[in-house]
C-alpha positions as CSV (number, residue, x, y, z in Angstrom):
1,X,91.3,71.0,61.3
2,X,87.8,72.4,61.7
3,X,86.0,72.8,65.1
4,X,84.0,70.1,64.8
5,X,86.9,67.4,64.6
6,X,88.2,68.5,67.5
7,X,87.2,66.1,69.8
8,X,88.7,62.8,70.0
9,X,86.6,60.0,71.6
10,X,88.1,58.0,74.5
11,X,88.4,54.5,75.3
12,X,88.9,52.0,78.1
13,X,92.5,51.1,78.4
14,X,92.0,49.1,80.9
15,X,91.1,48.5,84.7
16,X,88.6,51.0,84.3
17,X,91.5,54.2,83.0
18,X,90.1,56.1,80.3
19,X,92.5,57.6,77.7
20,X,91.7,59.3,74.6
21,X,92.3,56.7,71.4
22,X,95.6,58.5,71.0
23,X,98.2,59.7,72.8
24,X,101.2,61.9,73.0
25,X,104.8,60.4,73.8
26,X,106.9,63.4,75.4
27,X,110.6,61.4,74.8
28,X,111.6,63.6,71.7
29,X,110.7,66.6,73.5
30,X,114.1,66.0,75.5
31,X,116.0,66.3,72.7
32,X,116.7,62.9,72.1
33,X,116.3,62.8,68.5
34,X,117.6,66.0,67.5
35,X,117.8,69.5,69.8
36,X,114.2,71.0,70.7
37,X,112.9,74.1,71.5
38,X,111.1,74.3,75.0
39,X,108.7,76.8,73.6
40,X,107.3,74.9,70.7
41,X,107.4,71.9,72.9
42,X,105.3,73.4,74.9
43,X,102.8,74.8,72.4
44,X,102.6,71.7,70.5
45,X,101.4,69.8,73.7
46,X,99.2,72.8,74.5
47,X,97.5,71.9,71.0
48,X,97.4,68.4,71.4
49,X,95.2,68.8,74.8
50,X,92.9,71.3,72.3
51,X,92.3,68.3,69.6
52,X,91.8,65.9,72.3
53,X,95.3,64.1,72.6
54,X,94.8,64.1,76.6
55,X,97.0,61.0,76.8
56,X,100.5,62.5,77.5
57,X,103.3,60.3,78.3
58,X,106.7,60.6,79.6
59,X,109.4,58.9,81.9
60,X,111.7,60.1,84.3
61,X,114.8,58.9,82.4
62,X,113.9,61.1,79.6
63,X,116.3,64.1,78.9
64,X,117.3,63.4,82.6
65,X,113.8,64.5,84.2
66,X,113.7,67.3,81.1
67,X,110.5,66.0,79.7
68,X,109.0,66.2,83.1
69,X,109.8,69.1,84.1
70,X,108.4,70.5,80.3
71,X,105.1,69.2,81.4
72,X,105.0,70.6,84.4
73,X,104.4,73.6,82.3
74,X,101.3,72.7,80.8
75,X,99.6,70.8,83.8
76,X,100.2,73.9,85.9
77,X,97.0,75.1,84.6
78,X,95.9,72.0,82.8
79,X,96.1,68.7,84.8
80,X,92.3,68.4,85.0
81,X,92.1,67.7,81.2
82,X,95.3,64.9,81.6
83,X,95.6,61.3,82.2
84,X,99.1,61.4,82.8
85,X,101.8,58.8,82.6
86,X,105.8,58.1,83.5
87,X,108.0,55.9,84.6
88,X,110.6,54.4,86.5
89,X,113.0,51.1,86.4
90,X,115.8,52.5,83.6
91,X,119.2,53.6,85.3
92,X,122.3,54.8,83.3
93,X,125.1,52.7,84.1
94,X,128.1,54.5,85.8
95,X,130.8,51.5,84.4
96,X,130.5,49.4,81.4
97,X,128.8,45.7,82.3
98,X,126.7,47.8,85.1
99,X,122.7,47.3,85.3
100,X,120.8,48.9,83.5
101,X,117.8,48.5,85.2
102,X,116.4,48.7,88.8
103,X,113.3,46.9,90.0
104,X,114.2,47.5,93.5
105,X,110.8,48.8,95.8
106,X,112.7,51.6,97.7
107,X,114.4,53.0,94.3
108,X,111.1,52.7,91.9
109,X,109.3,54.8,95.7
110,X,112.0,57.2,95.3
111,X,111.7,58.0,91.5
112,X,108.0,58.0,91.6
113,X,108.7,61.1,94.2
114,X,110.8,62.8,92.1
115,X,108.7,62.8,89.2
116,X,105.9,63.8,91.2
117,X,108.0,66.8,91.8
118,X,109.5,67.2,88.3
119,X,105.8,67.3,87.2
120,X,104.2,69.3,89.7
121,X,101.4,67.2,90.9
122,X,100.1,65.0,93.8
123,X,99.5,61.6,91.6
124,X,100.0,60.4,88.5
125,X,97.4,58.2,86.8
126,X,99.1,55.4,85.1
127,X,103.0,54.5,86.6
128,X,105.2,52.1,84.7
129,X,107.9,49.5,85.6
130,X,110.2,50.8,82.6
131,X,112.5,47.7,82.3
132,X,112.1,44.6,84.0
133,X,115.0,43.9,86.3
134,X,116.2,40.2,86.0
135,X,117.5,40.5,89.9
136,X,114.6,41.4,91.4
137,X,111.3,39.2,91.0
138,X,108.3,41.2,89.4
139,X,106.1,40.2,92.2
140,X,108.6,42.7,94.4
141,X,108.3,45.6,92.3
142,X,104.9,45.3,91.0
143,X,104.0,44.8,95.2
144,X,105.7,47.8,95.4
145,X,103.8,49.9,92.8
146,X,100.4,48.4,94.4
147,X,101.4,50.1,97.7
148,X,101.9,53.6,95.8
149,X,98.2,53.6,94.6
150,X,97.4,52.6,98.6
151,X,99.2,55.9,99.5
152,X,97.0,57.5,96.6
153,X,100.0,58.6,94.4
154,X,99.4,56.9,91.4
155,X,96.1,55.5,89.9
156,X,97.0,52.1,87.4
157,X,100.3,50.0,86.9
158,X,101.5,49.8,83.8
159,X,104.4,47.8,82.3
160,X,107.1,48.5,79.4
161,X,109.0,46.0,77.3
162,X,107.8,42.5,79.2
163,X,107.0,39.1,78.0
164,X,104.0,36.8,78.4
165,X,105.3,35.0,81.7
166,X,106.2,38.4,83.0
167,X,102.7,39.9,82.4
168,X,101.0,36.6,83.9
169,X,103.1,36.7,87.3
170,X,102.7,41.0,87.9
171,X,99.0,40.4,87.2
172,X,98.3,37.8,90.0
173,X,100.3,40.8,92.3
174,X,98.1,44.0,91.3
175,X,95.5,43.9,87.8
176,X,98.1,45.5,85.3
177,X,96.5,48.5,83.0
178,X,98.1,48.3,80.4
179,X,101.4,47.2,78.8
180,X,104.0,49.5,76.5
181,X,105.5,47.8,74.1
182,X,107.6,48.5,70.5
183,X,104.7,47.6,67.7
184,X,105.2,48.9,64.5
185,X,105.0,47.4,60.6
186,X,108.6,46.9,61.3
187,X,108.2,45.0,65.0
188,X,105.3,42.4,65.3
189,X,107.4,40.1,68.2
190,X,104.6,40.8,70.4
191,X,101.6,39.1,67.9
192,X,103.1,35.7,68.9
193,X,102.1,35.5,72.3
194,X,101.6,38.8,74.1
195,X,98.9,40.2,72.7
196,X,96.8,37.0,73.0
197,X,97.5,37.0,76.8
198,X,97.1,40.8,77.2
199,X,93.6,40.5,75.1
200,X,92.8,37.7,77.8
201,X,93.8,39.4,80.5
202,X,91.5,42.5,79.7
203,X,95.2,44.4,79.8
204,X,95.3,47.2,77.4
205,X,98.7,47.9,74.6
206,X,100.0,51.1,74.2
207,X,102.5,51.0,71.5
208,X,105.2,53.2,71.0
209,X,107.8,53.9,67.9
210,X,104.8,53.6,65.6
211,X,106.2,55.3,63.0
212,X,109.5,53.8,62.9
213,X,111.4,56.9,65.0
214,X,110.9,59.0,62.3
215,X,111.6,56.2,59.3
216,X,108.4,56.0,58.1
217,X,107.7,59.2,57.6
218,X,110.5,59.8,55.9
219,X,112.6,61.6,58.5
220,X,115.5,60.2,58.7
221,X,117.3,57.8,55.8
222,X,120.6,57.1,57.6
223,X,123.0,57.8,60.9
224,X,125.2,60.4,58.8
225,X,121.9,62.3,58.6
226,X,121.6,62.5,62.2
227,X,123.5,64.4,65.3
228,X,126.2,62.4,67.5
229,X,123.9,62.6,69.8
230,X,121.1,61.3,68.5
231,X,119.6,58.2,70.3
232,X,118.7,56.0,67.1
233,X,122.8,55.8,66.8
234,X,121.3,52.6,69.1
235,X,118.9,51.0,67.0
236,X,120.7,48.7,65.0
237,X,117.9,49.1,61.8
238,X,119.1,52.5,61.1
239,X,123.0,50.9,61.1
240,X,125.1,51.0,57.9
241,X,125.0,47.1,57.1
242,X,120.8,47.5,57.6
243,X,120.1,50.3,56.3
244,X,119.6,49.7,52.4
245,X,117.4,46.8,53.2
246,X,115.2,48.7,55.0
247,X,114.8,51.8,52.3
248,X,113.9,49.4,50.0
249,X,111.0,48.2,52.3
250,X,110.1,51.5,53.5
251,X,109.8,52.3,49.0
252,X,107.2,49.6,49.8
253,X,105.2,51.2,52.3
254,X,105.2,54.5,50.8
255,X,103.8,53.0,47.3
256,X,100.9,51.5,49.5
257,X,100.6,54.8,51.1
258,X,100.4,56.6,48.1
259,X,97.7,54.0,47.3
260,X,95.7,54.6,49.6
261,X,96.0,58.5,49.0
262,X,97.1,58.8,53.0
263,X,100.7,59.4,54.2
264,X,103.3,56.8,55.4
265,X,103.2,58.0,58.9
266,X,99.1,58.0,58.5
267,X,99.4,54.1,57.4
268,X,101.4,53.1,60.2
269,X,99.4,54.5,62.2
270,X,96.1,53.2,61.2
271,X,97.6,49.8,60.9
272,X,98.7,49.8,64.5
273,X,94.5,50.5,65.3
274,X,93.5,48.2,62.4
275,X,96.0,45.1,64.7
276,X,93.7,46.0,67.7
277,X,91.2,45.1,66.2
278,X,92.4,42.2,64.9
279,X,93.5,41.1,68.3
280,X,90.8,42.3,70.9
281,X,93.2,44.3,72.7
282,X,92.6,48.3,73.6
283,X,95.1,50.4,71.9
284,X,96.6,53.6,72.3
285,X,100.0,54.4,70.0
286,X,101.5,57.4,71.5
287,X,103.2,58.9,68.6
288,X,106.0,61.4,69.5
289,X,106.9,64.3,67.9
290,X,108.0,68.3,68.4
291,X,105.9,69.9,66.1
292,X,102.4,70.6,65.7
293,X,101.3,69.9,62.4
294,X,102.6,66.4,63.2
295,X,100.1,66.1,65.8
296,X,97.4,66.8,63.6
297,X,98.4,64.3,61.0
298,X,98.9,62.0,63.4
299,X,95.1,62.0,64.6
300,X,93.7,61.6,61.5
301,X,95.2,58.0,61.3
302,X,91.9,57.1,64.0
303,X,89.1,57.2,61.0
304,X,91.2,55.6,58.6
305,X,90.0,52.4,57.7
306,X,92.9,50.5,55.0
307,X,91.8,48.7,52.1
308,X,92.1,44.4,51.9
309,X,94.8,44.7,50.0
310,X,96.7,47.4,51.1
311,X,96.4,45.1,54.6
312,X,97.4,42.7,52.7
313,X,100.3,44.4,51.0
314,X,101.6,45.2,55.0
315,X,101.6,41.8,56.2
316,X,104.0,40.5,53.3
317,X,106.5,43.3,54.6
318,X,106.2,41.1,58.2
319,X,109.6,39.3,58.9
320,X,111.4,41.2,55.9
321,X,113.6,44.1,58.1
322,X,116.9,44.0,59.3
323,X,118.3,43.8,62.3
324,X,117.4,44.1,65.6
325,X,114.9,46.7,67.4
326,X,117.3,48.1,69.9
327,X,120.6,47.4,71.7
328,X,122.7,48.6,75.3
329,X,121.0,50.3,77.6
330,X,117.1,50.0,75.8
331,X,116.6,46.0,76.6
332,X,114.1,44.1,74.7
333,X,112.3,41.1,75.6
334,X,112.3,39.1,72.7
335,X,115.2,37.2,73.9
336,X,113.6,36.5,77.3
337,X,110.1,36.1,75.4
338,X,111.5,33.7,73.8
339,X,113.7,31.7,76.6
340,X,111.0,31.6,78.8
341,X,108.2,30.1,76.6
342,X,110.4,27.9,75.4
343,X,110.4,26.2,79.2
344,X,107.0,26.6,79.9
């Protein structure tokens, strides 16, 4: 990458945050996908903030505060150049049929201060309401996470994995920045109704597993490939009954790819920006990865612009994969999506 490319522009996410046009999820630098090394971790973030990936994003459930504390790292000496992001709301349950997630106002206050510590700074700019907790009502928690940015310790509310009716009610509370939700050629539930709203609402998408965790680009082909410990033993797409399905589409992307003379990964990726568009919505997919060449292919999904039919080519994949996104503790809200628009 020569000198002059390194600079990525920035755009309004929303409520007024700016973020570069990319950004940097921190979850596989916990080792969730596969043992990593704290040292290249560390140095591929390092170069992300160089290109102008200054969108770094991370929760507190990650690696058990791991990812956090990584960070803190780099913002030691580099938080000026960061709009930073976590989370809170995603508990492990101790006993089977337990919650798995907490939208109580004194527990999301407590995280947020442990994170603060974890990370080394005084405020973060954009907090999120990880999971949506079906005993609490949002207007509780999202009140709650108004009265953090009255204390000055975090700048915009953000909120993962909610539905339309969800969105509507937080953003009568507090102006929501910006929503993170799955959205990938393989998971379009949001297209329906939620980026509509969030367009209307001025709320801005970041969208995470972009690349498929890794299946798009060709990094994993099945579970026997991967450790015990790997979290997409979870996702039910990489499951033996799913799984040959799925190659067969993924064949498809990477002939369109190959069309288009770019990568898969690179594809995905510029279809994700080319949907924004499409929909009027701000985006910023937050790619993850350990290594630093990644990063730089990653970033050069922003210029691409896909051809008609290669566009073309993707939606007929829409509706095609098997199974579901996620399962256990990693809720979705396409089943609540769809109850609660149902009864509107």
């Amino acid at each position: 990458m020569t000198q002059d490319q390194r600079t990525l522009s920035s755009i309004n996410l929303g409520q007024g945050l700016q973020v570069s046009e990319q950004g940097l999820g921190c979850m596989s630098v916990s080792g969730v996908y596969g043992s990593a090394d704290d040292a290249e971790s560390v140095r591929m973030v390092n170069h992300a903030l160089d290109i102008g990936v200054t969108f770094l994003d991370t929760a507190n459930i990650y690696g058990a505060g791991h990812s956090e504390t990584l960070l803190s790292q780099v913002l030691k000496t580099r938080r000026d150049e960061v709009t930073l992001a976590t989370k809170a709301g995603i508990v492990r349950p101790k006993n089977p049929g337990d919650p798995r997630a907490n939208g109580d106002p004194a527990f999301i206050k407590k995280c947020l201060d442990e994170s603060l510590q974890r990370l080394g700074v005084d405020e973060v700019d954009l907090y999120y309401y990880h999971r949506v907790d079906s005993r609490v009502p949002i207007e509780e928690t999202v009140g709650a996470y108004a009265e953090l940015i009255q204390a000055g310790k975090i700048k915009h509310i953000g909120l993962s994995e909610v539905t339309t009716y969800e969105l509507e009610r937080a953003h009568q509370v507090h102006p929501i920045t910006a929503i993170q939700m799955e959205y990938s050629l393989f998971s379009r539930d949001i297209e329906k109704w939620l980026l509509p709203t969030a367009s209307q609402l001025g709320v801005g998408v970041v969208p995470y597993a972009s690349l498929g965790r890794g299946f798009f680009n060709g990094a994993a082909e099945s579970l026997e490939q991967l450790p015990r410990d790997d979290i997409r033993h979870n996702f039910p797409r990489f499951a033996t009954e799913n799984i040959g399905p799925n190659l067969t589409l993924r064949n498809e992307i990477f002939t369109i790819a190959r069309n288009e003379k770019i990568t898969p990964g690179q594809l995905a990726l510029a279809w994700v920006y080319e949907q924004g568009r499409k929909f009027n919505v701000a985006m910023a997919p937050i790619p993850g990865t350990r290594y630093t060449s990644h990063v730089d292919e990653n970033v050069t999904a922003i210029s691409l612009k896909l051809s008609t039919q290669a566009l073309r080519d993707l939606d007929a994949l829409a509706g095609r994969v098997a199974g579901e996104r996620q399962k256990d503790i990693y809720s979705v809200s396409k089943g609540r999506e769809e109850q609660q628009m149902s009864t509107r």
